[in-house]
C-alpha positions as CSV (number, residue, x, y, z in Angstrom):
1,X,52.3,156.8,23.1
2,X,52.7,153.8,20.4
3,X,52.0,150.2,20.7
4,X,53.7,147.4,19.3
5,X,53.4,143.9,19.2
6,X,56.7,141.5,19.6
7,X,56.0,138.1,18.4
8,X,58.3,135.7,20.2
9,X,58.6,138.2,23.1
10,X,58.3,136.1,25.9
11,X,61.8,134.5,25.7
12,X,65.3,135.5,24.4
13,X,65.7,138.6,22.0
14,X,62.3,139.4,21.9
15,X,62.1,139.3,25.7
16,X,64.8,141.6,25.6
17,X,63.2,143.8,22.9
18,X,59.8,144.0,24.7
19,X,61.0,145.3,28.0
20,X,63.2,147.7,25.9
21,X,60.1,148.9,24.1
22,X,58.1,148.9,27.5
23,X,60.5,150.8,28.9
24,X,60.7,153.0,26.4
25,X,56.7,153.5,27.1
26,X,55.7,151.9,24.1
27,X,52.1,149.5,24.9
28,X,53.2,146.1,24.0
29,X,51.7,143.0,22.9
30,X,53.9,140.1,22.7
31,X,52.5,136.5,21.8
32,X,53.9,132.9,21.3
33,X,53.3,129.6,21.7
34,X,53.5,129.3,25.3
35,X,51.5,130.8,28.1
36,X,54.0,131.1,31.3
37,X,57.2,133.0,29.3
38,X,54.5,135.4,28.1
39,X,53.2,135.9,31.6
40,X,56.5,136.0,32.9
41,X,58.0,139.0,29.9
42,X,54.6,141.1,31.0
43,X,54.8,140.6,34.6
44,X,58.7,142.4,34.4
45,X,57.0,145.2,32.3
46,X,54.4,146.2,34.4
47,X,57.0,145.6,37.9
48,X,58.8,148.8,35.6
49,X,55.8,151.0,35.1
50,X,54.8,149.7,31.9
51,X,52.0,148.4,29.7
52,X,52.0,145.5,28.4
53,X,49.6,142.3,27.3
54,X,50.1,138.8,25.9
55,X,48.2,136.7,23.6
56,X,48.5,133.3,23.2
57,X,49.2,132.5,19.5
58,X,51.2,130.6,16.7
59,X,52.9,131.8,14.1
60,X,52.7,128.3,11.9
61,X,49.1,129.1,11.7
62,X,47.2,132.0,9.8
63,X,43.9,131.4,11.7
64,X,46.0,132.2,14.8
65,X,47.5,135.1,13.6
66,X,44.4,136.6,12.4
67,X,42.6,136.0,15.2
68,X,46.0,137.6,16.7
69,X,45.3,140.7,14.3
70,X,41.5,141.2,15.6
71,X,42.7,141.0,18.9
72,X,45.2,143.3,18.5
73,X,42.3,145.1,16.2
74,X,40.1,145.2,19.1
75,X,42.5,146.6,21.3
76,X,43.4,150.1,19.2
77,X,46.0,148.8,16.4
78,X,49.7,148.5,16.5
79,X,52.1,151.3,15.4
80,X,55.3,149.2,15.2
81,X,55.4,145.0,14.3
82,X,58.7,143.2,15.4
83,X,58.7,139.6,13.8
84,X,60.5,138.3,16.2
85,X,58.9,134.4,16.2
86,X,62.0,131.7,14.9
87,X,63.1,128.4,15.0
88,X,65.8,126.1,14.6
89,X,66.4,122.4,14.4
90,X,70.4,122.2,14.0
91,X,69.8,119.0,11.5
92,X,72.4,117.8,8.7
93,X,70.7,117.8,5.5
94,X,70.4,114.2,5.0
95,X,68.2,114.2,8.1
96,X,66.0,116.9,8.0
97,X,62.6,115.7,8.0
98,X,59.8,117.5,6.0
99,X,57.9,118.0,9.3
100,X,61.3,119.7,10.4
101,X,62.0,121.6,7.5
102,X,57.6,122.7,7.4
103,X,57.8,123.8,11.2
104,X,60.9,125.6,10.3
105,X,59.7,127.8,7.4
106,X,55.9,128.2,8.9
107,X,57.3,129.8,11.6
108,X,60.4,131.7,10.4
109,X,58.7,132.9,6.6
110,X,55.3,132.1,6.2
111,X,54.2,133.4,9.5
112,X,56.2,136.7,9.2
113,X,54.3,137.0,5.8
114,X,51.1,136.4,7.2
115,X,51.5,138.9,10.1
116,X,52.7,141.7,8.5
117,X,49.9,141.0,6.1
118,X,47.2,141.1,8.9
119,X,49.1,144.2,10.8
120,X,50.6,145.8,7.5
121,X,46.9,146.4,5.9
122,X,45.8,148.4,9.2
123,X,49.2,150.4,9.2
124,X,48.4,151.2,5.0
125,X,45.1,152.2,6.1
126,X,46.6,154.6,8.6
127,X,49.1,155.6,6.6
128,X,51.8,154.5,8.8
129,X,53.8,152.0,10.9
130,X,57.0,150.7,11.2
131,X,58.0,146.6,10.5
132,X,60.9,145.1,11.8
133,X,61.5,141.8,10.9
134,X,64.5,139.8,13.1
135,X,66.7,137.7,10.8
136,X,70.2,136.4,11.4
137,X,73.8,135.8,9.5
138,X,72.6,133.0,8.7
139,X,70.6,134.2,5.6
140,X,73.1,135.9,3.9
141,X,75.9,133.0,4.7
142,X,75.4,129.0,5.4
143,X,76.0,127.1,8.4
144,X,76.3,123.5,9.2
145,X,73.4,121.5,9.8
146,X,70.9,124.6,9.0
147,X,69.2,124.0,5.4
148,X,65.9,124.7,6.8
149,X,67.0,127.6,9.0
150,X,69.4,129.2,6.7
151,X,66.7,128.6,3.6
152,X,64.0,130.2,6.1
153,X,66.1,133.3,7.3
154,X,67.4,134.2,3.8
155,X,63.6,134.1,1.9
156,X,62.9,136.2,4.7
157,X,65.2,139.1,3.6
158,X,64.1,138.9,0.5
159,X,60.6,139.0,2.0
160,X,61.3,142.8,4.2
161,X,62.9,143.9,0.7
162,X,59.5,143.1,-1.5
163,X,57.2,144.8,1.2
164,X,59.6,147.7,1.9
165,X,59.1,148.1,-1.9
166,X,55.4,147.4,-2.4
167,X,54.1,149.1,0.7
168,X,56.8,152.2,1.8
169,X,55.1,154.6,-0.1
């Protein structure tokens, strides 16, 4: 009886997440960049019985994720928010561009901020929800050729600590 929305879920782990959830009978919404995987994760959702949607957005962009968040609005709400949406470009550090390391941290940090933002203040309103943001090792430790990624993955676990604080009660 919940609905989530996986961003990212059309490929990879948050493919993987999103038929878990649908199988689980959780009404998901995934969205990303790119139409077909989207269509694709949904289609094996609904072959298994479940619900499921897709909307076509980017994380890099707040207009796109609050349009996201009225759709999603429009729709009945979300119960559960897996930032699932990353990026790398393995690059050593003398070769990282700034359009690199930009597309990098809009997508890995600033997006997650700005869509728990847009999803968080409904779920505050409700007085419930649950956000789970996907990071990796490699923001607690560094690896070669990942500045940007490592950089983007570690400011996002200090990012789930500062809204676990401000918005768990």
């Amino acid at each position: 009886g919940k609905s989530a929305l996986v961003t990212g879920g059309g490929t990879g782990i948050g493919e993987s997440i999103t038929i878990d959830l649908g199988k689980a009978g959780v009404e998901v919404t995934i969205c990303g960049r790119r139409e077909a995987p989207l269509e694709n994760t949904v289609s094996k959702i609904k072959a298994e019985g479940g619900k499921a949607r897709y909307v076509v957005a980017d994380m890099a962009d707040p207009e796109s994720i609050e349009k996201l968040a009225k759709n999603i609005l429009a729709h009945g709400g979300v119960d559960i928010l897996i930032n699932n949406a990353g990026i790398n470009i393995p690059r050593p550090a003398l070769e990282v561009t700034e359009a690199q390391w930009d597309q990098i941290v809009d997508i890995n940090l600033k997006g997650v901020f700005f869509c728990s933002q847009e999803v968080g203040r409904r779920m505050i309103e409700r007085n419930g929800g649950k956000i789970v943001n996907v990071s990796s090792a490699a923001g607690l430790i560094a690896a070669h050729e990942r500045a940007a990624y490592c950089s983007s993955k570690a400011g996002l676990n200090m990012l789930t600590k500062v809204l676990a604080l401000e918005w768990a009660p």
